[in-house]
Biopython code that builds the backbone (N, CA, C, O; Angstrom):
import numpy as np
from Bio.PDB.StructureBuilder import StructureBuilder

atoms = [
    (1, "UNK", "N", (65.444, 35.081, -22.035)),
    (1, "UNK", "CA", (66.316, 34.415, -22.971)),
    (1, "UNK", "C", (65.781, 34.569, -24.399)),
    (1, "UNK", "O", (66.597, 34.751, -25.303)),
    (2, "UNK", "N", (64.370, 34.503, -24.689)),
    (2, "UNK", "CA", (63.664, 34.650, -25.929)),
    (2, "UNK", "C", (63.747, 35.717, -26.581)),
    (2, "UNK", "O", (63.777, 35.785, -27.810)),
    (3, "UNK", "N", (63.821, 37.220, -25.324)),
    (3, "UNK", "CA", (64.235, 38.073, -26.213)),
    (3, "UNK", "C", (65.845, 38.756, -26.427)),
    (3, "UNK", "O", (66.178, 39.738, -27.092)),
    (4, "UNK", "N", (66.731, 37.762, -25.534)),
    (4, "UNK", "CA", (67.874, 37.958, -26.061)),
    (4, "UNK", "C", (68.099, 37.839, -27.413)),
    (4, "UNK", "O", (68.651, 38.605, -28.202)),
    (5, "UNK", "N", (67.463, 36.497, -27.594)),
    (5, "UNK", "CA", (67.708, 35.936, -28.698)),
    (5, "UNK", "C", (67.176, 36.272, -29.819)),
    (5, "UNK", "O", (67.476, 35.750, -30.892)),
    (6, "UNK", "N", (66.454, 37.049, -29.689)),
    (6, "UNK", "CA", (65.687, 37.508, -30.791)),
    (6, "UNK", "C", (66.058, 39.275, -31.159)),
    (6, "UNK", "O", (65.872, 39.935, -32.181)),
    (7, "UNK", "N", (66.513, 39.547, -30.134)),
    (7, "UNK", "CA", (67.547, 40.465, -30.099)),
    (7, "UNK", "C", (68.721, 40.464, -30.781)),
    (7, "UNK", "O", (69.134, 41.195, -31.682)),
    (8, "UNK", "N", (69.089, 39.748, -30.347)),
    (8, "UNK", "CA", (70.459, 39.166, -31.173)),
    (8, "UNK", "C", (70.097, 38.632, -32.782)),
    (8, "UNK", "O", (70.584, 39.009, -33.848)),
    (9, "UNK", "N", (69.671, 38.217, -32.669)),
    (9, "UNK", "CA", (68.779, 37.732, -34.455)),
    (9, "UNK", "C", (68.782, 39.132, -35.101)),
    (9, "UNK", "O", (69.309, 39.205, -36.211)),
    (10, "UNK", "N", (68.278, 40.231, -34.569)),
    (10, "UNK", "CA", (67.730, 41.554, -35.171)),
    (10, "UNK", "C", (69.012, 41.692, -35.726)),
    (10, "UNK", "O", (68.877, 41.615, -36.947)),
    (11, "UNK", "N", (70.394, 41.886, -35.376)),
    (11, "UNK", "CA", (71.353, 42.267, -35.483)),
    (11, "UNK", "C", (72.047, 41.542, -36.718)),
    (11, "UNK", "O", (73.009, 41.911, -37.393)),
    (12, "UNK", "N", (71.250, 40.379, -36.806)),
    (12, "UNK", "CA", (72.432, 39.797, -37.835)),
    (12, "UNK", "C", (71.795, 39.574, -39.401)),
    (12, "UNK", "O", (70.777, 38.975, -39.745)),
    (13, "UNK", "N", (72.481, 40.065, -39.945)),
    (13, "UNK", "CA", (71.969, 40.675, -41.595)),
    (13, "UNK", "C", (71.639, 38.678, -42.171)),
    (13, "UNK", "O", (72.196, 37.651, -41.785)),
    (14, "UNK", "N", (70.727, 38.852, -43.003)),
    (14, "UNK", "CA", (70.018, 37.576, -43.704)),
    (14, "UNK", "C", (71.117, 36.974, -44.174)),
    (14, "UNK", "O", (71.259, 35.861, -43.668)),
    (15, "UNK", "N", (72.099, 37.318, -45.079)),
    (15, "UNK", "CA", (72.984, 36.789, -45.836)),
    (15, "UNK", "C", (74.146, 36.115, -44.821)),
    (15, "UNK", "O", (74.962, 35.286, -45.223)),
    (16, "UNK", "N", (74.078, 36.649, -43.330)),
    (16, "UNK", "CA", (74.562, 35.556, -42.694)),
    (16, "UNK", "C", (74.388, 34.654, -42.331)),
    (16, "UNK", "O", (75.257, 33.903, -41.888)),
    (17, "UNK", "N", (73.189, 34.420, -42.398)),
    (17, "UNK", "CA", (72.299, 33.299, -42.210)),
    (17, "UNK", "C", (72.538, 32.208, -42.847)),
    (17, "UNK", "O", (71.499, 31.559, -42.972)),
    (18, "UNK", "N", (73.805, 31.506, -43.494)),
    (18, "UNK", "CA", (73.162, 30.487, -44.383)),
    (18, "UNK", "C", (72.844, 29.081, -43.468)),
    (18, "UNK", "O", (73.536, 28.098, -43.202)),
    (19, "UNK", "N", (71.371, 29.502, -43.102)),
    (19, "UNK", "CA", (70.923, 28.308, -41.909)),
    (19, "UNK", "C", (70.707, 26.915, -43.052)),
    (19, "UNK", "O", (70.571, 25.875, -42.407)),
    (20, "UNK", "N", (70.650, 26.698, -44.543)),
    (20, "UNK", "CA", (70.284, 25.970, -45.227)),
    (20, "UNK", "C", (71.738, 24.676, -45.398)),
    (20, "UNK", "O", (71.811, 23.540, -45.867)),
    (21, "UNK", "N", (72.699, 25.613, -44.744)),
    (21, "UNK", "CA", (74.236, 24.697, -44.383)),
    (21, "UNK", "C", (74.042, 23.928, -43.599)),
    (21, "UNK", "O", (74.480, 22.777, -43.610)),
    (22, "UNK", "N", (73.171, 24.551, -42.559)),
    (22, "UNK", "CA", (73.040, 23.579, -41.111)),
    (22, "UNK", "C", (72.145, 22.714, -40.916)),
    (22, "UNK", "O", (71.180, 22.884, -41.662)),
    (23, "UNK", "N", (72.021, 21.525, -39.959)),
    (23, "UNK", "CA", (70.649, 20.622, -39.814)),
    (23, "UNK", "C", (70.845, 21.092, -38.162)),
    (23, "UNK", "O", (71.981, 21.024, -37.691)),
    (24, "UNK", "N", (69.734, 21.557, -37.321)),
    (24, "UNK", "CA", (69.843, 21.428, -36.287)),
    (24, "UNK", "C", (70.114, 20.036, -35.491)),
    (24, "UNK", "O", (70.820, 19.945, -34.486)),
    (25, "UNK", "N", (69.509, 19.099, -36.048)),
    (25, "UNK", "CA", (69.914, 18.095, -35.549)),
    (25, "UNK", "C", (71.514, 17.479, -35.620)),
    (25, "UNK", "O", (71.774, 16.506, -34.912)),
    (26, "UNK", "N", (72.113, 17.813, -36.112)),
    (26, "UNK", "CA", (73.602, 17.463, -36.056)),
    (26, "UNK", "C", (74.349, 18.449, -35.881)),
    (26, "UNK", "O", (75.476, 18.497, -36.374)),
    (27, "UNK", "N", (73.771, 19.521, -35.050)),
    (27, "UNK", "CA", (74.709, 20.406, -34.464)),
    (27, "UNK", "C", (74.927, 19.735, -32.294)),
    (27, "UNK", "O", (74.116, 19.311, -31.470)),
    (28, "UNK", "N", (76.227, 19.970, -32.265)),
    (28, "UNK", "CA", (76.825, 19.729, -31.263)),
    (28, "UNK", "C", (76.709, 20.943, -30.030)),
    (28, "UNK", "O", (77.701, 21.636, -30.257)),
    (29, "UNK", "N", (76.204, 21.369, -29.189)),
    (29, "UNK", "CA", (76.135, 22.476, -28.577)),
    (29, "UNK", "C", (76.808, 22.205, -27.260)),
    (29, "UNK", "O", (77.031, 21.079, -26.814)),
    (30, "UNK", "N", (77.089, 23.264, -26.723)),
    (30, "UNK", "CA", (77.839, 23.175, -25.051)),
    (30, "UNK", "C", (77.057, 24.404, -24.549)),
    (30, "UNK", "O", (77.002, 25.413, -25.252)),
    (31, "UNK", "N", (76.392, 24.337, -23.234)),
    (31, "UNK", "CA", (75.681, 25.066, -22.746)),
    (31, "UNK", "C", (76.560, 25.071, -21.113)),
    (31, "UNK", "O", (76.811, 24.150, -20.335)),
    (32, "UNK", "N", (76.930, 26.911, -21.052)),
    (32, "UNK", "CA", (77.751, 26.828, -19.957)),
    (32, "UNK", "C", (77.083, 27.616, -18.948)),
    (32, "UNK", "O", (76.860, 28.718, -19.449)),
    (33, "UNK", "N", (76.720, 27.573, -17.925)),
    (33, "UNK", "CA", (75.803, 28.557, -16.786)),
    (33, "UNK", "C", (75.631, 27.856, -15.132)),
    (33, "UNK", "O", (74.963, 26.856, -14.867)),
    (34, "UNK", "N", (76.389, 28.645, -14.200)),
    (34, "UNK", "CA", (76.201, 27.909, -12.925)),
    (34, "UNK", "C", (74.567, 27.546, -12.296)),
    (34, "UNK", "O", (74.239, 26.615, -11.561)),
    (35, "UNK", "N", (73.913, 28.388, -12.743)),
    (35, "UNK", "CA", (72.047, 27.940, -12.357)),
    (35, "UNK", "C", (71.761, 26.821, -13.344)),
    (35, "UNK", "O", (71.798, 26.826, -14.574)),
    (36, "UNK", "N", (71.499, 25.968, -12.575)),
    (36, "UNK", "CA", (70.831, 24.789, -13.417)),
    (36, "UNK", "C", (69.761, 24.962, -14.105)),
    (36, "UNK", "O", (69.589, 24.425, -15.200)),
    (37, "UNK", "N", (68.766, 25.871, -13.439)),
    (37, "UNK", "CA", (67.447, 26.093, -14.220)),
    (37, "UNK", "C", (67.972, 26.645, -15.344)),
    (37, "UNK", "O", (67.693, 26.264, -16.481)),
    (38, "UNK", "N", (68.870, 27.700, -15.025)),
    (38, "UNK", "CA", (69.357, 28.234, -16.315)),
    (38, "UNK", "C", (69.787, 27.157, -17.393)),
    (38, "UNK", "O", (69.344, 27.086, -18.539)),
    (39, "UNK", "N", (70.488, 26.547, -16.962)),
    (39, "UNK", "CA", (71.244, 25.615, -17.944)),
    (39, "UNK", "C", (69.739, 24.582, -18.717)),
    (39, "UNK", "O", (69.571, 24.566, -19.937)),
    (40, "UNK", "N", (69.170, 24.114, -18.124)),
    (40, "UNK", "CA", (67.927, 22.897, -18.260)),
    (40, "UNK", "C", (66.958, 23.889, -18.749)),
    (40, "UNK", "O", (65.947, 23.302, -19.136)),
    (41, "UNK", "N", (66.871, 25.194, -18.885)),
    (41, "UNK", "CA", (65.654, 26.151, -19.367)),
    (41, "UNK", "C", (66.342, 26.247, -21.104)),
    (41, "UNK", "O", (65.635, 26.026, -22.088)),
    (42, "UNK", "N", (67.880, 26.629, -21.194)),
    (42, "UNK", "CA", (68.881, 26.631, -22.488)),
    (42, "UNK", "C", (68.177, 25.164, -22.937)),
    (42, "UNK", "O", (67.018, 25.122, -23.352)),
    (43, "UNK", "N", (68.762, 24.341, -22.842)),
    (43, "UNK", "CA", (68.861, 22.991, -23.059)),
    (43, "UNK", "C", (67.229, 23.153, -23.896)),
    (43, "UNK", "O", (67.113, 23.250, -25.118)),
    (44, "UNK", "N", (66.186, 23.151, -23.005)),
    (44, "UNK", "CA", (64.978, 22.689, -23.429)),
    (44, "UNK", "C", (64.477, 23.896, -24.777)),
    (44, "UNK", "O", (63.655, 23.621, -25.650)),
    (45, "UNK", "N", (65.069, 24.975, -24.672)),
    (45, "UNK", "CA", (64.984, 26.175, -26.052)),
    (45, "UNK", "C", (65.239, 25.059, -26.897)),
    (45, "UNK", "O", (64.436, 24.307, -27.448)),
    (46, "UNK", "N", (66.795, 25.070, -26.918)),
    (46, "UNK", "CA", (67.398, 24.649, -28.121)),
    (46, "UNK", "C", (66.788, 22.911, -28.686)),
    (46, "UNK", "O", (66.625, 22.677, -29.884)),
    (47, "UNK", "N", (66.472, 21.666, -27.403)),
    (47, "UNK", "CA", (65.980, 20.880, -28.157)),
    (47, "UNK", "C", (64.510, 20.954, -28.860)),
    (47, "UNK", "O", (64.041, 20.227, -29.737)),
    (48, "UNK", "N", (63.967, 22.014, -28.220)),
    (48, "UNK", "CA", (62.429, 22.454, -29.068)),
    (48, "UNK", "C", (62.913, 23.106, -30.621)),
    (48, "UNK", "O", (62.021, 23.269, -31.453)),
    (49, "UNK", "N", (63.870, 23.349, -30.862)),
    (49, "UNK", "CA", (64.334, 23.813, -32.424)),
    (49, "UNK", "C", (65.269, 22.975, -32.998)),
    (49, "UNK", "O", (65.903, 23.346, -33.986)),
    (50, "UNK", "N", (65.466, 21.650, -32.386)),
    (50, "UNK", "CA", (65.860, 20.641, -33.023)),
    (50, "UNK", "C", (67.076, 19.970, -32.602)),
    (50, "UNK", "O", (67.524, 18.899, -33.012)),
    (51, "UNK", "N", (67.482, 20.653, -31.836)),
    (51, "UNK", "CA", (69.092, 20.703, -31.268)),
    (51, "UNK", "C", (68.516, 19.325, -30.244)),
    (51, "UNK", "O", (67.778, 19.286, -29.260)),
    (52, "UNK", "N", (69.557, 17.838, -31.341)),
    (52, "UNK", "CA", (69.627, 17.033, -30.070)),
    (52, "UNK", "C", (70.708, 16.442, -29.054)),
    (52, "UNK", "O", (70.555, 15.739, -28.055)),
    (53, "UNK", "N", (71.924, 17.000, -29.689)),
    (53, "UNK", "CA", (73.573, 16.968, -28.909)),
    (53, "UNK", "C", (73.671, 18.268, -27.990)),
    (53, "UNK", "O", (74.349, 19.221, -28.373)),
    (54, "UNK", "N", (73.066, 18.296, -26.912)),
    (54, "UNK", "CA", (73.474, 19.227, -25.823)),
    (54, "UNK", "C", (73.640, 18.545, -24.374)),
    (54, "UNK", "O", (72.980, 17.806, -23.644)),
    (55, "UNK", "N", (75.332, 19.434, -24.352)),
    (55, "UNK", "CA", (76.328, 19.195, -22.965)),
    (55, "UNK", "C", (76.060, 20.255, -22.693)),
    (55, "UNK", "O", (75.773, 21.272, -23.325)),
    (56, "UNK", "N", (76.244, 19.775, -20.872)),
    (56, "UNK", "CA", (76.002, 21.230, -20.252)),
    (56, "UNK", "C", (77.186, 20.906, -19.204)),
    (56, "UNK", "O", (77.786, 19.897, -18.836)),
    (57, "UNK", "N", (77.216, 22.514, -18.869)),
    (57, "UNK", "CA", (78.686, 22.504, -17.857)),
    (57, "UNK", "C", (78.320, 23.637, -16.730)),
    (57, "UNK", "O", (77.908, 24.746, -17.070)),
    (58, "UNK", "N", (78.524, 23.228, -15.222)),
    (58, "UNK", "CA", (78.587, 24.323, -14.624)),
    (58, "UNK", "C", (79.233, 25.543, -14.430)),
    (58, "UNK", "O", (78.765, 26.372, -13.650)),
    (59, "UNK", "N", (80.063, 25.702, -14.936)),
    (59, "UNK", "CA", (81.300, 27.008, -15.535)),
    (59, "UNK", "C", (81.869, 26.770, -16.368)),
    (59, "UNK", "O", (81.647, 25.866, -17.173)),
    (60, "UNK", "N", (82.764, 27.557, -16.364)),
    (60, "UNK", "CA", (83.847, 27.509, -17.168)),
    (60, "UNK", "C", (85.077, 26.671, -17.373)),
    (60, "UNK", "O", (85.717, 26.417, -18.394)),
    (61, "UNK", "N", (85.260, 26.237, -15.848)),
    (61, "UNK", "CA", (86.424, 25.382, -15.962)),
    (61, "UNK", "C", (85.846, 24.031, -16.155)),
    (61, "UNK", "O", (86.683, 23.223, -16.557)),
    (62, "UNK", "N", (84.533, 23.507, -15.967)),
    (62, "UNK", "CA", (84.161, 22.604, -15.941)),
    (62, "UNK", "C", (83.570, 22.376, -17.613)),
    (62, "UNK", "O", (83.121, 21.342, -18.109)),
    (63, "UNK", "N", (83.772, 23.870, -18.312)),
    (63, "UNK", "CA", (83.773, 23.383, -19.856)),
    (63, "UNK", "C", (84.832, 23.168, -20.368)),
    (63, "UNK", "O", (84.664, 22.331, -21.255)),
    (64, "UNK", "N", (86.522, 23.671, -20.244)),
    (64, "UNK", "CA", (87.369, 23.508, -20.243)),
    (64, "UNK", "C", (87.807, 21.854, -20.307)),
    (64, "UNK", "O", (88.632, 21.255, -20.997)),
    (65, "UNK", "N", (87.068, 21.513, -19.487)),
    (65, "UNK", "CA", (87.387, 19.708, -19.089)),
    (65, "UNK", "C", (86.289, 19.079, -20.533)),
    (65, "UNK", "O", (86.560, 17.983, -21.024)),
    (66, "UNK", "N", (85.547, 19.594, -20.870)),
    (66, "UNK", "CA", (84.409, 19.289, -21.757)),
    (66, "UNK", "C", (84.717, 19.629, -23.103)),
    (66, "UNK", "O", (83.989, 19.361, -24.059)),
    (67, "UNK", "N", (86.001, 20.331, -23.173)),
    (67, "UNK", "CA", (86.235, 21.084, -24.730)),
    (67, "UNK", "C", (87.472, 20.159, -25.057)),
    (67, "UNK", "O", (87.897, 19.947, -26.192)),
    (68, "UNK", "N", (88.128, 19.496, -23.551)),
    (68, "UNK", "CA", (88.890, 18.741, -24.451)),
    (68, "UNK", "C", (88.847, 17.056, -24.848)),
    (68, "UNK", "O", (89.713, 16.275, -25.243)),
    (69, "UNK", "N", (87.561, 16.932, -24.569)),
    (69, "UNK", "CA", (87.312, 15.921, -24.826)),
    (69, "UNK", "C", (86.110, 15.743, -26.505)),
    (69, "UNK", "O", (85.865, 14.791, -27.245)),
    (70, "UNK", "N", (85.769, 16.831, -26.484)),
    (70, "UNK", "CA", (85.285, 16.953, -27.484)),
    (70, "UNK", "C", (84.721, 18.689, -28.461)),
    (70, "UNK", "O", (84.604, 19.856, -28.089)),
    (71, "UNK", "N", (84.547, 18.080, -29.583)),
    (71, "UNK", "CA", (84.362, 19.104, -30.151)),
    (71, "UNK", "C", (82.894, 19.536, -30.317)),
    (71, "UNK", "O", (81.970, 18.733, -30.445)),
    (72, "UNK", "N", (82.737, 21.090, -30.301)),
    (72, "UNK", "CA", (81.346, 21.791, -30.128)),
    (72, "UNK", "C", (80.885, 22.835, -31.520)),
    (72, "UNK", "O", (81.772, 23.546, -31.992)),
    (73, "UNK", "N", (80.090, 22.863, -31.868)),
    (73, "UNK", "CA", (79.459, 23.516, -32.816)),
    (73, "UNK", "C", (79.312, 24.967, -33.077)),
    (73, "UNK", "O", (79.535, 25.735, -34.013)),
    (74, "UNK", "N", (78.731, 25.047, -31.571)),
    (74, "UNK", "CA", (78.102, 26.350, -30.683)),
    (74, "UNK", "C", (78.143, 26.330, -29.313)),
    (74, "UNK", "O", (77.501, 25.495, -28.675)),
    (75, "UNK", "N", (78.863, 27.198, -28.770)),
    (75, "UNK", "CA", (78.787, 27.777, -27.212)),
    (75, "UNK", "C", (77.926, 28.392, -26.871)),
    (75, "UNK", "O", (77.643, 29.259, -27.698)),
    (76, "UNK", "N", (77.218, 28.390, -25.871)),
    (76, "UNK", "CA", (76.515, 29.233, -25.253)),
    (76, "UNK", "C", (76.676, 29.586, -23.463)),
    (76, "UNK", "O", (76.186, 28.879, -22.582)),
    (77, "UNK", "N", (77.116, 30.274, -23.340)),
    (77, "UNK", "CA", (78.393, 30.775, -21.834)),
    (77, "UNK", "C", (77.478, 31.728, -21.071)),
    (77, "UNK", "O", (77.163, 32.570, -21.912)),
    (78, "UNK", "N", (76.834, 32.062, -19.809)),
    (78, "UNK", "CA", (76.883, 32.958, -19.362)),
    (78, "UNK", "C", (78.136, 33.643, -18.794)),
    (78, "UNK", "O", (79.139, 33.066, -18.372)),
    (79, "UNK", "N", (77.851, 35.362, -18.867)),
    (79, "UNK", "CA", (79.219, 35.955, -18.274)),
    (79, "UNK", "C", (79.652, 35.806, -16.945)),
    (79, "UNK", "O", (80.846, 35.513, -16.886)),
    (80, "UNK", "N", (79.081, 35.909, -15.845)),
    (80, "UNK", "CA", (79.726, 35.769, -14.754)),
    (80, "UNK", "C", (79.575, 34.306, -13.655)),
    (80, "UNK", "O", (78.562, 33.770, -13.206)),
    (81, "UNK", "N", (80.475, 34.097, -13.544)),
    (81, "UNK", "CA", (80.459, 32.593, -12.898)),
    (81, "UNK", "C", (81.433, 31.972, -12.194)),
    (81, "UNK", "O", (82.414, 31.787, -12.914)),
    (82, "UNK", "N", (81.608, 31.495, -10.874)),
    (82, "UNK", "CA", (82.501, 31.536, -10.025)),
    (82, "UNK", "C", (83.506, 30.676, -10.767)),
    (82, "UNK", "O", (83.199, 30.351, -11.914)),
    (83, "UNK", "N", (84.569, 30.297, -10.313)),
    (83, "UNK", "CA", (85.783, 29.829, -11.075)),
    (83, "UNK", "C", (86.650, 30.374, -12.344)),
    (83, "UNK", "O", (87.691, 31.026, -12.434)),
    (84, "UNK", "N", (85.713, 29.788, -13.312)),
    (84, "UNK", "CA", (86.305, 30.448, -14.783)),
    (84, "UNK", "C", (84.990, 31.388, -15.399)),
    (84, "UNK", "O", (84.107, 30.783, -16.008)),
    (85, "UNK", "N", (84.903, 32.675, -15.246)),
    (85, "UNK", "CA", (84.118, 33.167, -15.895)),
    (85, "UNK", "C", (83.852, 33.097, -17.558)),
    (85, "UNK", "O", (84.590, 32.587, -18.400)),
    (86, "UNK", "N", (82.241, 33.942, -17.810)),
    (86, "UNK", "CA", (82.392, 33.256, -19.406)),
    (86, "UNK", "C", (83.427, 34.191, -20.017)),
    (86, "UNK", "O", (83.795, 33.893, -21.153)),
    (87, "UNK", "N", (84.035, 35.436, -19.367)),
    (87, "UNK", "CA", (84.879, 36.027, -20.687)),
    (87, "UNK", "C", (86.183, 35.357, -20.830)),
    (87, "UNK", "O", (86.780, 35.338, -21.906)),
    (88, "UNK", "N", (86.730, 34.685, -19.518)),
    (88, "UNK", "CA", (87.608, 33.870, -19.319)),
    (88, "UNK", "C", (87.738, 32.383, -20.124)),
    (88, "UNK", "O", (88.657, 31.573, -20.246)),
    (89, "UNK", "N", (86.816, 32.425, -20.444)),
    (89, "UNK", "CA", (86.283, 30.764, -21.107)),
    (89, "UNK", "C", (86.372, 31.219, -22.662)),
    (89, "UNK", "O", (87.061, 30.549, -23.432)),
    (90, "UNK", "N", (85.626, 32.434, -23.146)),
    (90, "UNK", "CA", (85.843, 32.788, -24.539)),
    (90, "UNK", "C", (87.293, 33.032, -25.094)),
    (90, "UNK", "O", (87.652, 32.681, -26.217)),
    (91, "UNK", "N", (87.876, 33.507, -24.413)),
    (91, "UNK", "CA", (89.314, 34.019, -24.299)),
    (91, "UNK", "C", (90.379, 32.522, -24.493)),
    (91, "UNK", "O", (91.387, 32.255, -25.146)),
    (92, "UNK", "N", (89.592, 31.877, -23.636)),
    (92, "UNK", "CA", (90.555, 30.015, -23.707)),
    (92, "UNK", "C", (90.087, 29.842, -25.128)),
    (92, "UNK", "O", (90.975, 29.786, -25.980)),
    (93, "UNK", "N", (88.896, 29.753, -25.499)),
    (93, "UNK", "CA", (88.508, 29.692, -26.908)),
    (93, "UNK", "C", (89.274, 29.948, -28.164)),
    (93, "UNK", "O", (88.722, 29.831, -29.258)),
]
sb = StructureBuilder()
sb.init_structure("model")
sb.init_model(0)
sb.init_chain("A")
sb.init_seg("    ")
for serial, (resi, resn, name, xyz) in enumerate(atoms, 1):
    if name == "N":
        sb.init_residue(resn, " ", resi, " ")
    sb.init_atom(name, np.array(xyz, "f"), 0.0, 1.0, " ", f" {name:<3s}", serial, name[0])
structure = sb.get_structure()
């Protein structure tokens, strides 16, 4: 996951960054992945960088039920997952 993410970081030019907009702490996150470790391994990244509003959902449809009850900041979806997959879930997005 660390070097997804840091992977993904490589990719995105500085000037998109304006992280000085954001407080991690008042960002809202939804963490979507049928492995729990998965989900509780996400969870514990993001509250070690400050993130203290994280929902987690076992798929997709079970974020679906979670998106309409409230609003999210940042998604974080794995792609394949029984019920509503994540491209299926981005797509509801």
């Amino acid at each position: 996951m660390l070097r997804a993410l840091r992977t993904t970081l490589d990719y995105i030019h500085p000037k998109e960054l304006a992280l000085a907009n954001y407080h991690a702490d008042e960002l809202n996150v939804l963490v979507v992945d049928d492995s729990m470790a998965a989900r509780n391994h996400i969870a514990r990244v993001l509250g070690d960088i400050g993130i203290e509003s994280i929902t987690k959902a076992e798929n997709g449809l079970d974020s679906i039920a979670k998106l309409s009850d409230e609003d999210f900041d940042l998604i974080i979806t794995e792609l394949n997952m029984h019920g509503m997959d994540g491209q299926q879930l981005i797509e509801h997005v």
